[in-house]
Structures are given as structure tokens and as C-alpha cells.
C-alpha positions, -999 to +999 in steps of 0.1 A: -044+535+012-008+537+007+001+569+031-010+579+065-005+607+083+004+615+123+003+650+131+028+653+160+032+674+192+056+651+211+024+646+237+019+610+247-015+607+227+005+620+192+027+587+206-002+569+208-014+578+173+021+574+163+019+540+173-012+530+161-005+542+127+025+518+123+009+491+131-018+500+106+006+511+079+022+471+086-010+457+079-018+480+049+017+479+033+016+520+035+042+548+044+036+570+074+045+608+074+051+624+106+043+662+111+051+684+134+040+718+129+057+752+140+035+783+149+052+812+135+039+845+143+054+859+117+031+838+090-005+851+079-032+832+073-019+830+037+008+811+049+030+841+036+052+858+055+038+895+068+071+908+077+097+928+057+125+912+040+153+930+060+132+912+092+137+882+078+174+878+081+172+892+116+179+870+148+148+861+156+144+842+119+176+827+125+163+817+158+127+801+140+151+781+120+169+764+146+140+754+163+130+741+127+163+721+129+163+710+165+123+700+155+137+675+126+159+659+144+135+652+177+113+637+154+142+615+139+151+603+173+115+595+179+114+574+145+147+556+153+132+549+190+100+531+176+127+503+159+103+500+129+120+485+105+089+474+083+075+508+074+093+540+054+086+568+076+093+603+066+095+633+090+085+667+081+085+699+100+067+730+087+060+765+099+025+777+096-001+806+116-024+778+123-019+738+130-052+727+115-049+743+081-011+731+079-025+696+086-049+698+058-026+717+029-005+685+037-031+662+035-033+675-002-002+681-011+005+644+000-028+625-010-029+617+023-053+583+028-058+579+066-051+606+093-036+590+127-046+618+154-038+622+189-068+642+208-069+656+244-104+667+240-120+698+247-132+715+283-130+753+277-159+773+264-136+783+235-129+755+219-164+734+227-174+763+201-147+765+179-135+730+180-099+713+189-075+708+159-083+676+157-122+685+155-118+709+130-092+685+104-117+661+105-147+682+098-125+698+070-114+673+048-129+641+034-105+618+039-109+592+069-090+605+105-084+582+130-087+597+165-071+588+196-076+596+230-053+567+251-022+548+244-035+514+227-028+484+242-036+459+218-038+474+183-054+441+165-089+453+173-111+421+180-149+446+190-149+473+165-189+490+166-201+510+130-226+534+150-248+544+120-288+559+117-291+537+083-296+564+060-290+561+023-256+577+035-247+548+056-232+526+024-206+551+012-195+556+050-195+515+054-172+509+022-143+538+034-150+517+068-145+489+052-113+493+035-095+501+068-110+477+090-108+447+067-074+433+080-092+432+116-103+396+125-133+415+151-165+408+152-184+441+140-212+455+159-236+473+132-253+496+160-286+516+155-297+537+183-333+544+188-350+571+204-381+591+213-377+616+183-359+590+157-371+555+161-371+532+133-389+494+139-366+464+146-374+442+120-365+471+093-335+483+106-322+444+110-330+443+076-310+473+062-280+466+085-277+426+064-284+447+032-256+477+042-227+446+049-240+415+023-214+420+002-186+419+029-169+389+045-173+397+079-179+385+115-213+407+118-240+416+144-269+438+143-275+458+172-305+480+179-309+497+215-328+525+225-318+554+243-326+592+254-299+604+232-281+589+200-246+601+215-254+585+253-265+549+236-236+547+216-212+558+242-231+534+271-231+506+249-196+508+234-185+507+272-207+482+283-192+457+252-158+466+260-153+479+220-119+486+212-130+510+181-157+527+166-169+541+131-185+572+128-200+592+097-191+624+100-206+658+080-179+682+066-189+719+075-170+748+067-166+783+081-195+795+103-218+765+098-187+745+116-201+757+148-232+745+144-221+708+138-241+678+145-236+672+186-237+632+182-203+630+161-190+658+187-203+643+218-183+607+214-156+618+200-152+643+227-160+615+257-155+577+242-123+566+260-119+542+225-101+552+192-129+565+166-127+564+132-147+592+112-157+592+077-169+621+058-208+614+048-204+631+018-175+612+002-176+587-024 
């Protein structure tokens, strides 16, 4: 992982993401880009501009530009005010219809490794069906995000939980896992949550969990717990343990099936008060 990515708003979660993605980037030896994202209505969903060239040079472009400029330069001061010395930091500030799909041209125009997101969650009807920006950048692309909900207080996680069902998928989400969580010295909770409709015996799951992490040299425990919903017994017992992260698979959906997403990955990171880290199930 040698970049990361904060999308920026100048909200005290994108400071919290900010944060956290420093002290990650430290530990990784990696470069952070900060974004911050203009919404110009004069943009199409092309990312082209829809208005005539004469338009272009009228006041109102002029005016887009020096909120462009006055942009930059908030973001410098925000750089300079972290006194991170350790860590190259670039700021960028781009105009675009829409804040998710500016977020994820970047992440491939970058490479981007890690995404460092701050969330406020989602109460309206509209976006519980459409999703917040966060939702829908990390059901969109396959690269790890990082959500966060809360300033951090102590970012060198000692209870990080991998909530997982055990499937074949589990390994490929355990390795990307892996590769960020590493230069934590935490005890790792491998969690399996059983219920009415999906229960799996003890002795089995125990056994897949030591198979899934073998080959790691971690502080591991195997935790099975039933509950009436996957989403509740993750959530209650990620509370109850005090966890200061947790790992999530995720799937990637596109266009209309988007809506009709999986409700566990929704549900926590929608409610869990900890960061969460999601990894697309489908990567490699």
C-alpha cells in the first residue's frame, strides 16, 4: 500500500479520517492524498462541461474558480495544522456533478490502496435507498475503505474483530485484512455469528477460523455467538468487547442491484460507533 486516500469536506469526521489516515500512512511508509471535491452544476455526468463556451468565461466560471483556489489553500492550511512532518501529503481539489464518482475516477487515476472516509451515516428515506457517498465508494470499487464515524482516540488499535460467515470467500477478504492490520499489536477476534436461518456447529467453524489465519503471526481468538440477526450479534458483541475496529467483507454492486445490497454490511456500518474496514469479497 503506498497511497491512501481522505476524501474531504472540512466536517470533523473527514478530520477524523484525516487523522487516522496519517497515522496509518506512518506505519505503512505511504503518501496520503487529500480531496476535496467541488459540485459544479455546470458538469454532466460525463464530467464534461454542458454549457456553451462563451458561458464559460462568464462571472459565474470565474467565480467557480476562486472557490477552486480559496478550496486549495483551506486544505493547505489544514495540512500545515496537522504538523506532520513524516508523511508527503498532496492536496487536490476537483470539480465534478457528483462526489462519489469523483472519489472513484481518483481512486484510479491514482492507484489508490486504502480509502480513509469520514461517514455521518444515513437517516433519510432517500439515502437508506440510495446510499451515502461513502456507501456507495465502497460498494463501487475494490479497493479496501476505511470508514469512520468518531474522532479516534487512540489510533494503535489493541481489539480489532474480522466479522466473517466462513465462506470460501473469507480467505481473500482475511489476506487484504491482513495487510493493513499487520502493524497492529491487537488481539484479533475471528467472530462467526450464528443464527436461526444460518447456523454452522462449533467445533467446524473453530476449525475453519485456525485454518483462515495459520499462516499469520497473530494474537488470535475464535469467537462464535449466536444471535437473531448476523448485523445485531456483531454490533452487540463488538460493543460489549470494547473493539476499537472491525473487518467486514463487503459485495460490490453496481447500478440498480446497489439498492438491493446485503443489509448486514449496511446495518454496522450504518450503527457501529467503531471505525470499519470493508473489503470487496470479490477481490483477489
Amino acid at each position: 500500500m503506498k497511497n491512501i486516500l481522505v476524501p474531504f469536506d472540512f466536517s470533523k469526521t473527514a478530520m477524523a479520517a484525516f487523522d487516522l489516515a496519517l497515522d496509518i500512512a506512518k506505519k505503512h511508509k505511504a503518501k496520503v492524498d487529500i480531496l476535496y471535491i467541488i459540485i459544479d452544476p455546470f458538469i454532466d455526468q460525463n464530467n464534461t462541461s454542458s454549457t456553451p463556451e462563451a458561458f464559460n468565461k462568464t462571472d459565474v466560471r470565474r467565480f467557480m474558480e476562486r472557490i477552486k483556489a480559496e478550496s486549495f489553500a483551506n486544505l493547505k492550511n489544514v495540512i500545515s495544522r496537522s504538523g506532520c512532518t513524516e508523511v508527503k501529503i498532496n492536496p487536490f481539489v476537483e470539480f465534478n456533478s457528483s462526489v462519489y464518482k469523483s472519489i472513484l475516477r481518483f481512486i484510479d487515476k491514482k492507484k489508490t490502496g486504502l480509502v480513509v472516509m469520514g461517514t455521518h451515516g444515513s437517516k433519510d428515506i432517500k439515502s437508506k435507498v440510495l446510499g451515502t457517498n461513502t456507501e456507495r465508494v465502497f460498494r463501487l470499487t475494490k479497493v479496501p475503505v476505511l470508514i469512520v464515524r468518531n474522532k479516534i482516540q487512540n489510533h494503535n488499535f489493541k481489539k480489532i474483530v474480522f466479522a466473517s460467515d466462513l465462506e470460501t470467500t473469507s480467505k481473500s477478504v482475511f489476506i487484504q485484512a491482513w495487510n493493513i492490520i499487520k502493524v497492529y499489536d491487537a488481539k484479533i477476534d475471528v467472530l462467526r455469528v450464528n443464527t436461526t436461518k444460518d447456523s454452522i456447529r462449533r467445533t467446524y467453524a473453530v476449525g475453519k477460523m485456525r485454518h483462515l489465519t495459520k499462516k499469520y503471526a497473530g494474537n488470535f481468538d475464535y469467537i462464535i455467538k449466536d444471535s437473531a440477526s448476523v448485523e445485531e450479534g456483531i454490533e452487540k458483541y463488538c460493543d460489549k468487547e470494547k473493539a476499537e475496529l472491525i473487518v467486514l467483507g463487503v459485495h460490490r454492486k453496481k447500478g440498480f442491484k446497489r439498492i438491493f445490497s446485503d443489509r448486514v454490511s449496511e446495518a454496522i456500518t450504518r450503527l457501529a460507533k467503531q471505525p470499519i474496514l470493508t473489503i470487496d469479497i470479490s477481490s483477489k
